[in-house]
DOVEX-908955 format. One line per field, with one value per residue (C-alpha): residue number from 1; residue in one letter; x, y, z. Coordinates in pm, whole numbers, always signed. Example, Ala and Ser with C-alpha at 12.3 -4.5 7.8 and 13.67 -1.06 7.14 Angstrom:
BEGIN
n (1, 2)
res (A, S)
px (+1230, +1367)
py (-450, -106)
pz (+780, +714)
END
This chain:
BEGIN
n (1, 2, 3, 4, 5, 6, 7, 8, 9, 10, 11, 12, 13, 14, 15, 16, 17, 18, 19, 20, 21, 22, 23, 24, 25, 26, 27, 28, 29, 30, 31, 32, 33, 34, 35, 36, 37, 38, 39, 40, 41, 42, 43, 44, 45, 46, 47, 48, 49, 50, 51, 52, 53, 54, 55, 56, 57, 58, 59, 60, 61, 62, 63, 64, 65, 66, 67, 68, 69, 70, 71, 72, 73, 74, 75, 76, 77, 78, 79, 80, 81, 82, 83, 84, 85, 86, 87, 88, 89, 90, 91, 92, 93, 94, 95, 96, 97, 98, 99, 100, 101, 102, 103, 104, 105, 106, 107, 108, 109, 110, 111, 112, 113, 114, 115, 116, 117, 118, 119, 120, 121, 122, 123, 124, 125, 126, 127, 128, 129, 130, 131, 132, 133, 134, 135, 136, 137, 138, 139, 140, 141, 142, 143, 144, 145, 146, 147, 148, 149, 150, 151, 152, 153, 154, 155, 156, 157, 158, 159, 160, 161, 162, 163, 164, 165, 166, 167, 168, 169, 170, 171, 172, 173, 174, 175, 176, 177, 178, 179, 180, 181, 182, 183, 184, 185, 186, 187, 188, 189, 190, 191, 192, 193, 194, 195, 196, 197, 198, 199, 200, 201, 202, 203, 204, 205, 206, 207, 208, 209, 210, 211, 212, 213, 214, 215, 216, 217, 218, 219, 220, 221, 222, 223, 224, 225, 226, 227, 228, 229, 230, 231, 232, 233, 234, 235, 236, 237, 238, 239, 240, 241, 242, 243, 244, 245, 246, 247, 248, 249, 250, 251, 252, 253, 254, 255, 256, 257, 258, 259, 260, 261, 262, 263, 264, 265, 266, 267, 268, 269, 270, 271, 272, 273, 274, 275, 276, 277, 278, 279, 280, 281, 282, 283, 284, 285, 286, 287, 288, 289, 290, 291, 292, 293, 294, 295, 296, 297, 298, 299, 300, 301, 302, 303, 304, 305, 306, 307, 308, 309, 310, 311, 312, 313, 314, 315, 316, 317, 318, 319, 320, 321, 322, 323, 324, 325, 326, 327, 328, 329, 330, 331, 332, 333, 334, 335, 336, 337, 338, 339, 340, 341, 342, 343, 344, 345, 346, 347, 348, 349, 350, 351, 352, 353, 354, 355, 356, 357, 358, 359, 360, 361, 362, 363, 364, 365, 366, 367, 368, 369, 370, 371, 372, 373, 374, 375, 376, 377, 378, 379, 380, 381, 382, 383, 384, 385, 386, 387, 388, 389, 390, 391, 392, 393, 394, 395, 396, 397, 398, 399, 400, 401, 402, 403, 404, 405, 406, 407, 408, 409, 410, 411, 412, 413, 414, 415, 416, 417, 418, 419, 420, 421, 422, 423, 424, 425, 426, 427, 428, 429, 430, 431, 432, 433, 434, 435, 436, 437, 438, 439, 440, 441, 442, 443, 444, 445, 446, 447, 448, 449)
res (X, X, X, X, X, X, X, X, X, X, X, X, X, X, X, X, X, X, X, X, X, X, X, X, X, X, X, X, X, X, X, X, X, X, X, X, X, X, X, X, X, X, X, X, X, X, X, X, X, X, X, X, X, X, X, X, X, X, X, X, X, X, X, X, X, X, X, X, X, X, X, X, X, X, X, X, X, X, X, X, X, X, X, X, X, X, X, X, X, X, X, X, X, X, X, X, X, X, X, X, X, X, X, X, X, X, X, X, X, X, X, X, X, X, X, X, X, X, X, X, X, X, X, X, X, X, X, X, X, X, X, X, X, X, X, X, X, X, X, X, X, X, X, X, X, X, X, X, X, X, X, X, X, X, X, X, X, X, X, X, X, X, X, X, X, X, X, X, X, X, X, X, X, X, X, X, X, X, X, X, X, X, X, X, X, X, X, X, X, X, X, X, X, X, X, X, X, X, X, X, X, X, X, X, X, X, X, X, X, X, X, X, X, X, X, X, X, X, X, X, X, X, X, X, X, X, X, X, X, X, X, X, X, X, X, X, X, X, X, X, X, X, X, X, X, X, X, X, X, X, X, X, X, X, X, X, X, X, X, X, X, X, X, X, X, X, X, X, X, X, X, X, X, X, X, X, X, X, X, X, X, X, X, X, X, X, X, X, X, X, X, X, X, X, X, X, X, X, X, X, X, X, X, X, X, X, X, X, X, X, X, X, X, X, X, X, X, X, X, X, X, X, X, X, X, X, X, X, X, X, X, X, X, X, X, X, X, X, X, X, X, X, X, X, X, X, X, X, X, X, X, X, X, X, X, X, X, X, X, X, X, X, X, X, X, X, X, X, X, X, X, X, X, X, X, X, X, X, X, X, X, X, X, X, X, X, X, X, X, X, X, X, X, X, X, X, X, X, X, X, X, X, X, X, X, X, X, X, X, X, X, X, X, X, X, X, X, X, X, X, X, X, X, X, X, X, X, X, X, X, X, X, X, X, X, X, X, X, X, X, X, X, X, X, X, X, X, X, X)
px (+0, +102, +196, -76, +63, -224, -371, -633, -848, -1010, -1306, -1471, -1572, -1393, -1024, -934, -1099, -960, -615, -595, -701, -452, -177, -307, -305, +34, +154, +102, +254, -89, -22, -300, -465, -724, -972, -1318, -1578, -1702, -1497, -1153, -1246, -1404, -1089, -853, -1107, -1078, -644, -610, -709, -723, -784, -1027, -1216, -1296, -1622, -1797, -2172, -2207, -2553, -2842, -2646, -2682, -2304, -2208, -2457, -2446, -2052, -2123, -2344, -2127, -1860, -2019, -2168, -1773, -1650, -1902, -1608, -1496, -1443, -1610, -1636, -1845, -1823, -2105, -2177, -2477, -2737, -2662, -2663, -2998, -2799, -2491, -2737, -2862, -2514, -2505, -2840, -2628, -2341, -2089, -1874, -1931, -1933, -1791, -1906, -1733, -1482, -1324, -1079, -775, -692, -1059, -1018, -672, -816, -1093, -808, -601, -852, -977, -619, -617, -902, -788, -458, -631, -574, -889, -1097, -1188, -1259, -1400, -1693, -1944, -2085, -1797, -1867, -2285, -2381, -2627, -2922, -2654, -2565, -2935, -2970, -2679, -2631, -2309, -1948, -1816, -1476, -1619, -1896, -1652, -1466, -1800, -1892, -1525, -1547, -1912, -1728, -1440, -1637, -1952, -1764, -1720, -1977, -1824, -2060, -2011, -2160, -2242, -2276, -2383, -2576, -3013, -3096, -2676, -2848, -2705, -2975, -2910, -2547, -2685, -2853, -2579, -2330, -2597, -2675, -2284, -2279, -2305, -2590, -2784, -3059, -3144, -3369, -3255, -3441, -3500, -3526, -3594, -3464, -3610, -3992, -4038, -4156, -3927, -4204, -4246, -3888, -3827, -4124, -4098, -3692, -3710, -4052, -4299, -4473, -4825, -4961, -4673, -4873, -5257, -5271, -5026, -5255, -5025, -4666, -4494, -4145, -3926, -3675, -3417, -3537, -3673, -3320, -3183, -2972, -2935, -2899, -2999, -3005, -3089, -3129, -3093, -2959, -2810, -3206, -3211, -3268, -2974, -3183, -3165, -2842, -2762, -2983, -2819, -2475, -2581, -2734, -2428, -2184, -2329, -2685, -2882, -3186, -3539, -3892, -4069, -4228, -4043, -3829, -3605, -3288, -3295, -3068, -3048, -2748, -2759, -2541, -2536, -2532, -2620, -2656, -2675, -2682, -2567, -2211, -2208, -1882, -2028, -2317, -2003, -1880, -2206, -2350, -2621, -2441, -2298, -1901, -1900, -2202, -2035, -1728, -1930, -2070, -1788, -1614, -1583, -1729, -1772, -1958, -2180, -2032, -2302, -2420, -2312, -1978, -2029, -2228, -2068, -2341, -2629, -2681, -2694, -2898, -3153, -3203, -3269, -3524, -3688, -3700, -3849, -4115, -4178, -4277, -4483, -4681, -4725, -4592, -4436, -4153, -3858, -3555, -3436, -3311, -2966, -3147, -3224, -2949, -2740, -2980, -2937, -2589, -2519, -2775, -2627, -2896, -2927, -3185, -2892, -2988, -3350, -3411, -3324, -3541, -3840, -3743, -3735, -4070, -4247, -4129, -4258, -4585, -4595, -4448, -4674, -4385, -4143, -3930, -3798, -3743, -3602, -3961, -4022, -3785, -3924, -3560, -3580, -3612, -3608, -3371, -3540, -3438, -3331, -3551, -3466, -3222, -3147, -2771, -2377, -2261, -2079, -2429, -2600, -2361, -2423, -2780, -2762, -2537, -2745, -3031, -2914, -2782, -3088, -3328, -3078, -3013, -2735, -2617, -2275, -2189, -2518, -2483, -2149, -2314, -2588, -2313, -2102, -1831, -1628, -1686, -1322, -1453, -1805, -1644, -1438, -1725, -1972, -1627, -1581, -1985, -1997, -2282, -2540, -2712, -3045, -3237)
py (+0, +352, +569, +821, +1158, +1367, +1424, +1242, +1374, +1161, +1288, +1008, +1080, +817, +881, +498, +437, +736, +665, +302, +395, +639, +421, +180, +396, +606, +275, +216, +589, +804, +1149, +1116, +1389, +1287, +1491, +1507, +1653, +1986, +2308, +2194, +1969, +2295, +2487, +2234, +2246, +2638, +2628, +2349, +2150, +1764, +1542, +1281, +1295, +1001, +1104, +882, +909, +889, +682, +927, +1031, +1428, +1508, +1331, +1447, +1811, +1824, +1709, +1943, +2251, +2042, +2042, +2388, +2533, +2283, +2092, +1887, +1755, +1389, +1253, +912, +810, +561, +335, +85, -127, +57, +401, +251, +473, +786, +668, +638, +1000, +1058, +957, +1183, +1509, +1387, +1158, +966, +659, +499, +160, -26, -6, -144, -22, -300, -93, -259, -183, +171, +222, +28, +323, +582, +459, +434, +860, +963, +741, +901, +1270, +1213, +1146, +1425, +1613, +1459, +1680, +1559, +1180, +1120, +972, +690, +477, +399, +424, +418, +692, +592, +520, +186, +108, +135, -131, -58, -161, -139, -404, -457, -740, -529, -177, -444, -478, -120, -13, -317, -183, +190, +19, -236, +67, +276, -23, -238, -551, -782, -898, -1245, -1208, -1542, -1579, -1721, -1621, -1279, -1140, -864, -1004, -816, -459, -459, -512, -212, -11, -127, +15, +380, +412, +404, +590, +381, +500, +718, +394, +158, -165, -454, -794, -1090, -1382, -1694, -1914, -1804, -1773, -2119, -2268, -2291, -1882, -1783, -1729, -1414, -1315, -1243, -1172, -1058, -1170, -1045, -1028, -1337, -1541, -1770, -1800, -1566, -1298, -1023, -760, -681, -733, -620, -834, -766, -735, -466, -302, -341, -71, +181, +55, -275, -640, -823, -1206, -1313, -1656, -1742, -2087, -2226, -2137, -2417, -2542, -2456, -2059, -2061, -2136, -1865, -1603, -1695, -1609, -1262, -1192, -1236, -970, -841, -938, -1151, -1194, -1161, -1485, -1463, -1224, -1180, -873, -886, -652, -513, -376, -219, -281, -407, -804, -838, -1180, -1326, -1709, -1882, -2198, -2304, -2261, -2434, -2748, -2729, -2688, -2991, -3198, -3087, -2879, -2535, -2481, -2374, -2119, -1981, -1970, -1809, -1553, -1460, -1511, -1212, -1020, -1236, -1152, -1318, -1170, -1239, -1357, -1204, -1446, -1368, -1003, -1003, -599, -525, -682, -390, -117, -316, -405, -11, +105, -232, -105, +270, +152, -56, +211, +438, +182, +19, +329, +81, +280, +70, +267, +26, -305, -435, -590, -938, -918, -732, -1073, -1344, -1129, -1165, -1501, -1605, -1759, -1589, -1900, -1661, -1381, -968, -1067, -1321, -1025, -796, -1025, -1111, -703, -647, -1019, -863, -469, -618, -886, -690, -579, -293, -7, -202, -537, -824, -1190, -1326, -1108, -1279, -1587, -1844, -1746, -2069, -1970, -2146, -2426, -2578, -2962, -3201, -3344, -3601, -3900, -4031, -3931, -3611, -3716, -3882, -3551, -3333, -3530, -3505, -3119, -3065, -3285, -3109, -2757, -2850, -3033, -2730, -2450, -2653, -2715, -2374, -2420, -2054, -1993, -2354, -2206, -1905, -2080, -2344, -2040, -2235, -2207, -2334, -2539, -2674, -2767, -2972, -3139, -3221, -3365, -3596, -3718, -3796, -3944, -3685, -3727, -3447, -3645, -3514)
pz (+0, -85, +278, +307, +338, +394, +785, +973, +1253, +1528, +1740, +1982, +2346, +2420, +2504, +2517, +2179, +1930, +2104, +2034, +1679, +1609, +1726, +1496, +1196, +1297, +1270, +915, +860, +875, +1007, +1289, +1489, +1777, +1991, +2185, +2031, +2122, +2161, +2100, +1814, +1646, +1688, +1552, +1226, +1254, +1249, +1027, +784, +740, +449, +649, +956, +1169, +1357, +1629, +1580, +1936, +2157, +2028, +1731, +1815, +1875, +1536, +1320, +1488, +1369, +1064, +984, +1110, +886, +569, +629, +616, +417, +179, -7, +324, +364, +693, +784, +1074, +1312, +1455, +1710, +1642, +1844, +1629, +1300, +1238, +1334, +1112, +816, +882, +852, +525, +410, +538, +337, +515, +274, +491, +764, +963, +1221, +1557, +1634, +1345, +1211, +1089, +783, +662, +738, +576, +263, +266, +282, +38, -219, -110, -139, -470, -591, -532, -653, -1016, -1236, -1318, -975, -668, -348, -351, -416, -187, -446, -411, -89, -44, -429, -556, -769, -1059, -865, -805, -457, -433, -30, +95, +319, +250, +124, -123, -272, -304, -538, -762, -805, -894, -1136, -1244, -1335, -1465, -1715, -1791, -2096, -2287, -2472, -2389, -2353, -1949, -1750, -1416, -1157, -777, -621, -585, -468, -484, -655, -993, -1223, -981, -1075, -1442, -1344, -1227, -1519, -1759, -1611, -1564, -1951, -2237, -2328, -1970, -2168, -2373, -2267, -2009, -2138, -1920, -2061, -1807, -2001, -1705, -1717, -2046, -2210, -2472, -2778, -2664, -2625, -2999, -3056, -2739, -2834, -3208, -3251, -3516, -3855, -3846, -4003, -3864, -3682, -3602, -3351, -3465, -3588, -3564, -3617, -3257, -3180, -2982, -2676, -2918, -3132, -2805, -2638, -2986, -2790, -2500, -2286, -2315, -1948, -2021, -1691, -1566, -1884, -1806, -1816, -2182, -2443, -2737, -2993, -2840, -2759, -3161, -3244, -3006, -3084, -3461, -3311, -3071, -3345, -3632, -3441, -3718, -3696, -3837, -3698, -3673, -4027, -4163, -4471, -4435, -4223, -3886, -3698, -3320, -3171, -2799, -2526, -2361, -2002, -1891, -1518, -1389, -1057, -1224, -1293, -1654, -1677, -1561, -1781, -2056, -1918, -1860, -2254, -2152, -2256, -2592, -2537, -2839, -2678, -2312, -2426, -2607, -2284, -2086, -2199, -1857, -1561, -1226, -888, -679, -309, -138, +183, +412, +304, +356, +702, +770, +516, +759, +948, +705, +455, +769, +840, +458, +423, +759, +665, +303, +489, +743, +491, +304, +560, +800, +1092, +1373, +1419, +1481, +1497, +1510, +1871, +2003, +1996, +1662, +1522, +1705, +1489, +1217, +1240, +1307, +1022, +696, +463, +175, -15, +51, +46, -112, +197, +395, +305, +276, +659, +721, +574, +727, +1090, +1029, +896, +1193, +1479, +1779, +1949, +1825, +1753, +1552, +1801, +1776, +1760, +1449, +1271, +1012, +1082, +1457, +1695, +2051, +2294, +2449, +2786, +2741, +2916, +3249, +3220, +3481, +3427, +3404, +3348, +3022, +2876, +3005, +2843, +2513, +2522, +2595, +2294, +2050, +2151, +2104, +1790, +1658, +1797, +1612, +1256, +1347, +1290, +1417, +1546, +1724, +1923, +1996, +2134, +2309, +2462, +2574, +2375, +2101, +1709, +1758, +2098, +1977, +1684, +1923, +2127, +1821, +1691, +2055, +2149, +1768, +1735, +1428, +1218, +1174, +851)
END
């Protein structure tokens, strides 16, 4: 990593905490700079000036946000990142409305914040650029409401504005609901082809003896029931972008037929005569390991490769669990405002479930779980019990016999009543993952289906 020459400024209430941070970050060569809020902290920001401030949002959120404000209102291209525990993520996403650059959950690992340093002090040193800018950390409506901190995901949107000028046509995998057709999205209205239309083609919903009008379009006459000329997604896609989503479900027969359209973008109506031709851009998207399918027979290679000319995976979100929190608060503030629910945040308890969760359905299980506990819930606020994979912990049944048979039976049934959900047994057996392995090789433990 490059040394960061530029100045840092700390403000936190708590001595302990900026101090430990700035040790961490002189370190690694930062020029650091810490403080309480208040008085001296404005006076430091009134006799010098510093390339990034490190603000703690603080328990109600008024000191942070208060600074900010006075912040931006001297310096609007300042770059202020705040810094949240879990219990002020609400105040750290106000933050963000009165123009934060971003924040990080507390406490702040210091690699992860000297990665975010690097890339502002990258970004300024750019010729032509001013001051960062805020939407490569918390996207604007040009990533699509792609909401995210993570270290994984500030990969994908610098890969979305590197891959956007060109037309290359791009394949994206992951796994359901990574959010594969919103970075689609976001690659499209980052290029010059944004005031064109973004057409969706779902290759898995459309039936096969459909698929070929409902891509190329038809003449009128074409078929008993064609009365009228219809345009298909191709021609509609002219100017802009084609997404073919799930496109791994698509039959042989198609994937001929698009290979042929990929290759020159000409094609013919169903019916028709005359040759067409649409100029547009191919993003595709798949959950399935098209490789395999290369492998197995059930993908055409010349067809893959065509596709496959930049790939990249959506992480999913169990691989990204930093995100949880933020993504929780936009879903709840969405479904506040839909359902007229006066729930006003999301508690410890199930901020914790949240957390330990492994999310199979990913950011789209998520926010279905968001919305099933604002519609459900009976307080102000999001509990455990709101949550649809929540199983609370039940006490094991009395239990006549040794202590080793009774610790047996308490760990098979903690595991059996939690899914075996390895890091919340853990939890619940005030052990660690290491130790409850042990335990389940040396009790010859069983998952039962």
């Amino acid at each position: 990593m490059i040394p960061f020459t530029g100045r840092i400024l700390i403000i936190d209430t708590e001595q302990e905490a900026r101090e430990k941070l700035a040790d961490c970050l002189t370190e690694r060569g930062y020029d650091v700079t810490t403080t309480a809020p208040g008085d001296a902290a404005l006076a430091l920001l009134h006799n010098q000036r510093f390339h990034v401030l490190l603000i703690d949002v603080g328990e109600d959120g008024s000191i942070g946000l208060t600074l900010l404000k006075q912040i931006k209102a001297s310096d609007p291209d300042g770059v202020v990142i705040m810094m949240a525990a879990y219990g002020s993520i609400r105040n750290a996403v106000d933050c963000m409305r009165e123009g934060a650059h971003d924040y990080l959950l507390k406490p702040v690992q210091p690699d992860k914040l000297c990665g975010r340093l690097h890339e502002i002090m990258a970004r300024r040193a750019e010729p032509g650029n001013g001051p960062a800018s805020s939407e490569f950390i918390i996207p604007t409506d040009r990533f699509e409401s792609m909401i995210a901190q993570s270290v994984a995901m500030q990969r994908i949107f610098q890969l979305i504005q590197d891959v956007a000028p060109m037309d290359t046509t791009i394949l994206i995998t992951g796994e359901t609901g990574t959010g594969k057709e919103l970075a689609a999205k976001a690659i499209h209205s980052n290029s010059p082809r944004r005031n064109g239309p973004f057409v969706t083609v779902n290759c898995g919903a459309v039936p096969e003896n459909l698929m070929e009008s409902e891509l190329f379009g038809y003449q009128k006459g074409a078929f008993t029931s064609a009365a009228e000329t219809k345009k298909g997604r191709l021609e509609l896609a002219n100017g802009g972008t084609l997404f073919l989503d799930e496109i791994g479900e698509i039959s042989m027969r198609m994937q001929v037929d698009l290979l042929r359209v990929l290759e020159n973008r000409v094609f013919y109506r169903v019916g028709g005569t005359q040759p067409l031709e649409a100029d547009f851009r191919v993003i595709a998207a798949t959950n399935r390991d098209l490789k395999a399918s290369v492998a197995n027979g059930d993908f055409r290679e010349d067809f893959y490769y065509r596709l496959n000319v930049i790939s990249f995976e959506m992480p999913p979100l169990r691989e990204r669990k930093e995100d949880i929190p933020l993504l929780a608060e936009h879903f709840l503030l969405h479904y506040i405002q839909e359902t007229g629910k006066t729930v006003r945040r999301i508690s410890r308890g199930a901020m914790d479930e949240m957390m330990l969760h492994e999310w199979p359905g990913n950011v789209r299980e998520l926010r279905n779980a968001i919305e099933r506990a604002v519609v459900i819930g009976k307080t102000d606020q999001i509990v455990p019990d709101d949550l649809p994979f929540f199983r609370p912990e039940c006490p094991p049944p009395l239990f006549n016999g040794s202590l080793r048979q009774m610790e047996r039976a308490h760990i098979t049934h903690i595991l059996n009543e939690n899914d075996w959900n390895m890091t919340r047994c853990a939890r619940l057996l005030g052990i660690d993952r290491s130790t409850l392995y042990n335990k389940i090789k040396r009790y010859d433990i069983q998952k039962t289906n």
